[in-house]
N, C-alpha and C positions, 0 to 999 in steps of 0.2 A: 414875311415868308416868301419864298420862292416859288414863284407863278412855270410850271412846265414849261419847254420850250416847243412849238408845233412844227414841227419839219414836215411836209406833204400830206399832211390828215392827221400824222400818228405823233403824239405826245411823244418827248423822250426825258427819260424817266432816268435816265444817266448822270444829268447835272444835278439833279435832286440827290439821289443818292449817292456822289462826289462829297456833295455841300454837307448833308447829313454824317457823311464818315469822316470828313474833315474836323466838322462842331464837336464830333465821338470824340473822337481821340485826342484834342487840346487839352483837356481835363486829363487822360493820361500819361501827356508830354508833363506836363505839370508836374502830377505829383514821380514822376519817374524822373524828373530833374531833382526836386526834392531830396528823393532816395539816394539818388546818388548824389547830393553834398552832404547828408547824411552819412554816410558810408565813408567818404575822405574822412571828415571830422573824428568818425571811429577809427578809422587804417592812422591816421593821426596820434590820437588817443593810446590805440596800441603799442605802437611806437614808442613815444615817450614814455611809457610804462616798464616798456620791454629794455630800453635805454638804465633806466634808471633799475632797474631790478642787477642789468649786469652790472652796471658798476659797484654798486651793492655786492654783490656776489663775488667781484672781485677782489676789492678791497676788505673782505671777509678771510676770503682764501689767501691774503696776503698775512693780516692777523695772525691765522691760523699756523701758518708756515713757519712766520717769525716766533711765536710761542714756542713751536716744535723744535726750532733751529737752539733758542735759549735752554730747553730740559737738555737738549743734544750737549750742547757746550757746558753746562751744567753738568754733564754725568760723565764729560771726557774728561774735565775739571777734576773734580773726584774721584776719578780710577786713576789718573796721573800722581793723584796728591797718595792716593794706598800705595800703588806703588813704591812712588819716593818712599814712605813710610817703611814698607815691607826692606826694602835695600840698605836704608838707615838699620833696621833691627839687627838684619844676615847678610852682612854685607859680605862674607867669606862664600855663603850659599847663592847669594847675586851673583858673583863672581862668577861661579861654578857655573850655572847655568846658561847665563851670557857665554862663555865660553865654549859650552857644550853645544847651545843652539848653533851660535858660529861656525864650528867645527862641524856639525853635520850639514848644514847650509853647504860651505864651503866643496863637501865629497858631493853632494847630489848638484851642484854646477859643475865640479870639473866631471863626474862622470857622465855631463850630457855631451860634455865638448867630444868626449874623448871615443 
């Protein structure tokens, strides 16, 4: 233990209480080092959680898209093939209409020119 120090008669009570608030707060350098490699290891932790949740998430939404893209192709497939079909049946009435679409097509461009 720490013997005061005597300056001119009078104790001084300063080095004691230095030394004492020093010995205090080692223990909570300590554990506040602790905490904080604690904390990295979590902020860590996170991280590669949050890493692997996107990629995840990504390649989910890639799935996803490609599945939608195939019904897509799928049902363009299919109204091409009715079509065909439809034209093969009327082909007289194909005719007509192809022509008729054309034909109004063709007056609502030249009357924008004009």
């Amino acid at each position: 233990m720490l013997k005061p120090l005597k300056v001119s008669g009078v104790f001084n009570n300063t080095a004691i209480e230095e030394s004492a608030m020093a010995a205090a707060t080692e223990p909570d350098l300590a554990t506040l080092q602790g905490d904080i490699q604690q904390l990295r290891a979590d902020f860590a932790k996170m991280t590669a959680t949050m890493r692997d949740m996107s990629v995840g998430g990504i390649s989910k939404a890639g799935e996803r898209a490609q599945l939608s893209a195939e019904k897509m192709w799928g049902e363009v497939k299919r109204q091409a093939e009715q079509v065909g079909h439809e034209i093969e049946e009327r082909p007289f009435t194909s005719a007509l209409a192809a022509f008729s679409t054309g034909l109004i097509l063709g007056m609502l461009l030249n009357a924008r020119r004009g």
